[in-house]
TIVODO-249530 format. One record per residue (C-alpha): x, y, z. Coordinates in steps of 0.001 Angstrom, whole numbers, padded with zeros to 6 digits, always signed. Example, Ala and Ser with C-alpha at 12.3 -4.5 7.8 and 13.67 -1.06 7.14 Angstrom:
+012300-004500+007800
+013670-001060+007140
// end
This chain:
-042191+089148+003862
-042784+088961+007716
-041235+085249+008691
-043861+082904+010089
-044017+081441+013423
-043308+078049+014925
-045493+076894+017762
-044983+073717+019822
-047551+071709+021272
-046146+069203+023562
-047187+066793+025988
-047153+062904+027025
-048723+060296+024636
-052425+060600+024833
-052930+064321+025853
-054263+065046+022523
-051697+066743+020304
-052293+066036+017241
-055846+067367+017507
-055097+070478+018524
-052659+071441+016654
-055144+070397+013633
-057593+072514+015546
-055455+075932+015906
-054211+075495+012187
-058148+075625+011329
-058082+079124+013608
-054605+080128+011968
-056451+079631+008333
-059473+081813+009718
-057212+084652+010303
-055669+084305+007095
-052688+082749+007924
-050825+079390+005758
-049767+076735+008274
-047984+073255+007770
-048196+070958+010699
-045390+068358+011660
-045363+065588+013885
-041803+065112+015144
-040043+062793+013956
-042410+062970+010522
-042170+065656+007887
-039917+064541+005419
-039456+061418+003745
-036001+060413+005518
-037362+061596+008892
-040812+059520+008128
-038543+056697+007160
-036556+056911+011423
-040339+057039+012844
-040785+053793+011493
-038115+052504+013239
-038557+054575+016097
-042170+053621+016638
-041213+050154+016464
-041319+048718+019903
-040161+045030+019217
-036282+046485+018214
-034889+046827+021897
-032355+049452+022217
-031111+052298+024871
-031784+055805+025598
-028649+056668+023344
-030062+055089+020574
-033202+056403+020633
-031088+060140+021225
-029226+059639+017760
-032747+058078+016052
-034428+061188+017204
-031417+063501+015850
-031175+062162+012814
-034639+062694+011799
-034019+066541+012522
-031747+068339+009811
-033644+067560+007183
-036996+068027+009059
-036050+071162+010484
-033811+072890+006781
-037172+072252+005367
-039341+074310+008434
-036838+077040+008322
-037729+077183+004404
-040994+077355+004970
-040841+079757+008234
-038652+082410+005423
-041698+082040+002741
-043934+082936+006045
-045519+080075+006464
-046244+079001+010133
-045395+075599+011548
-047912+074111+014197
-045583+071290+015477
-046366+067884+017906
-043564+067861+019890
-039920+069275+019586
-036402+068691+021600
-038763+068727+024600
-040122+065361+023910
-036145+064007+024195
-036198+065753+027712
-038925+064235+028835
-038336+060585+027139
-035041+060723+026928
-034028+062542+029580
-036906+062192+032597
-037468+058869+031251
-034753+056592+030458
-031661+059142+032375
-030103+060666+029687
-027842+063894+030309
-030313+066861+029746
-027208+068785+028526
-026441+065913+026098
-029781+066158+024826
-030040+069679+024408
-026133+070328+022875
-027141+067255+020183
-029939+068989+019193
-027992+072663+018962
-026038+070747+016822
-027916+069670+014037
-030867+072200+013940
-031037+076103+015276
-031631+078866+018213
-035411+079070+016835
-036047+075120+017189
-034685+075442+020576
-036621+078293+021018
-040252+078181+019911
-042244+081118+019282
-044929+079681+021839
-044752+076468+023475
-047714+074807+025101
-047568+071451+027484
-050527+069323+028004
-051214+067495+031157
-053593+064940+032254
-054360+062381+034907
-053112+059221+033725
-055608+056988+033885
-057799+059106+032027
-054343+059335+028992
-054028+055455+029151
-057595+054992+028279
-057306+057203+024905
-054523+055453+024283
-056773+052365+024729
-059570+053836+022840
-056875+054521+019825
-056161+050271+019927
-052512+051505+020562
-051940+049322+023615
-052845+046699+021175
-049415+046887+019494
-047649+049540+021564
-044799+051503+020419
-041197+052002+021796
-042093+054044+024672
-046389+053174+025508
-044994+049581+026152
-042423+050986+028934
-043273+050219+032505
-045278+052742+034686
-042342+053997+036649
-040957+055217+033182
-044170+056637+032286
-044422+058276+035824
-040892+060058+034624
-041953+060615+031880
-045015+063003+033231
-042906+064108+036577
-040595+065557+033373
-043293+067314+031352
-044091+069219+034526
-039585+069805+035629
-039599+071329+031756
-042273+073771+031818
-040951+075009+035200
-037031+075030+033417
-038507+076387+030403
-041280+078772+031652
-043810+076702+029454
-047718+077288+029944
-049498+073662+031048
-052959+073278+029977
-055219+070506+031649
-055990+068359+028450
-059007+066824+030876
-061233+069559+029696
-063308+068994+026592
-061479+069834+023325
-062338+073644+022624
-061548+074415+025971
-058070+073026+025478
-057788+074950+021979
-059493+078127+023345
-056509+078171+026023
-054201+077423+023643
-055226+080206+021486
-054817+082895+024806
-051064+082296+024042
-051331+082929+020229
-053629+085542+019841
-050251+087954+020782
-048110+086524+017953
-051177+086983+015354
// end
């Protein structure tokens, strides 16, 4: 059985995610192919258990913390992907390592060679390394205001509540990493099956 294929769809809060990697599991299923879709830290009921705390914004802590939070959510999350990646199924995934880069890293000064040995660590070369990864960029105002539109500035999170310097980062990383990493960015300010239709250019060669 051919293994399956773990794609990464990764951007700053509000760039839209989570609905695209809904939509290009509804294109994966039209071509015949099982999917499972994870949004990091979820997957697994330990790692579901750290987003809790994680998404928490009243418990102050440090970029360390929130390094080892992130971690610890992983080993099981990611022993159950591989699993699933052996049986063939693909994983269509919000976010990976590159979201502790960008947060952790970019945002609150964090060693990017910390970040990127801790992860080593506890998960593998193919979670480092993604089949396909895809960024998503937009202008910021427009990102705040689906945040707004979502009622998440009502009771913001860890990271939404952060100042706009760190969110500045925070983008200003996004862009450092695809340049590092050789990542595509796709302008999430088009309408939504424009951004999935450019997505899909950079599947349609794994298929």
């Amino acid at each position: 059985m051919e293994k399956g294929k773990y794609i990464v769809i990764e951007g700053h809060d509000g760039t839209g995610k989570s609905t695209q990697a809904e939509l290009i599991r509804e294109r994966l299923q039209k071509e015949g192919i099982d999917s499972i879709e994870f949004h990091e830290p979820a997957g697994v009921p330990i790692a579901d258990a750290i987003r809790t705390v994680i998404k928490n914004g009243s418990l102050e802590r440090d970029g360390e913390t929130n390094l080892l939070l992130f971690t610890a959510a992983l080993p099981a999350l990611w022993k159950r992907a591989e699993k699933e990646l052996t049986l063939g199924q693909w994983i269509v995934s919000a976010r990976n390592y590159y979201s502790s880069l960008a947060y952790q890293g970019y945002g609150e000064g964090l060693s990017l060679d910390l970040i990127t040995d801790t992860m080593r660590t506890f998960t593998s070369d193919h979670y480092l390394n993604p089949d396909i990864a895809i960024i998503l960029n937009i202008d910021d105002q427009v990102r705040k205001g689906r945040i707004s539109e979502r009622g998440e500035l009502e009771n913001p999170d860890t990271f939404e509540s952060r100042d706009s310097d760190f969110q500045t980062r925070v983008n200003n990383g996004y862009i450092q990493i695809a340049s590092t990493y050789s990542l595509p960015i796709i302008d999430a300010g088009q309408s939504i099956d424009q951004v999935t239709d450019e997505i899909w250019q950079y599947i349609t060669p794994l298929l």
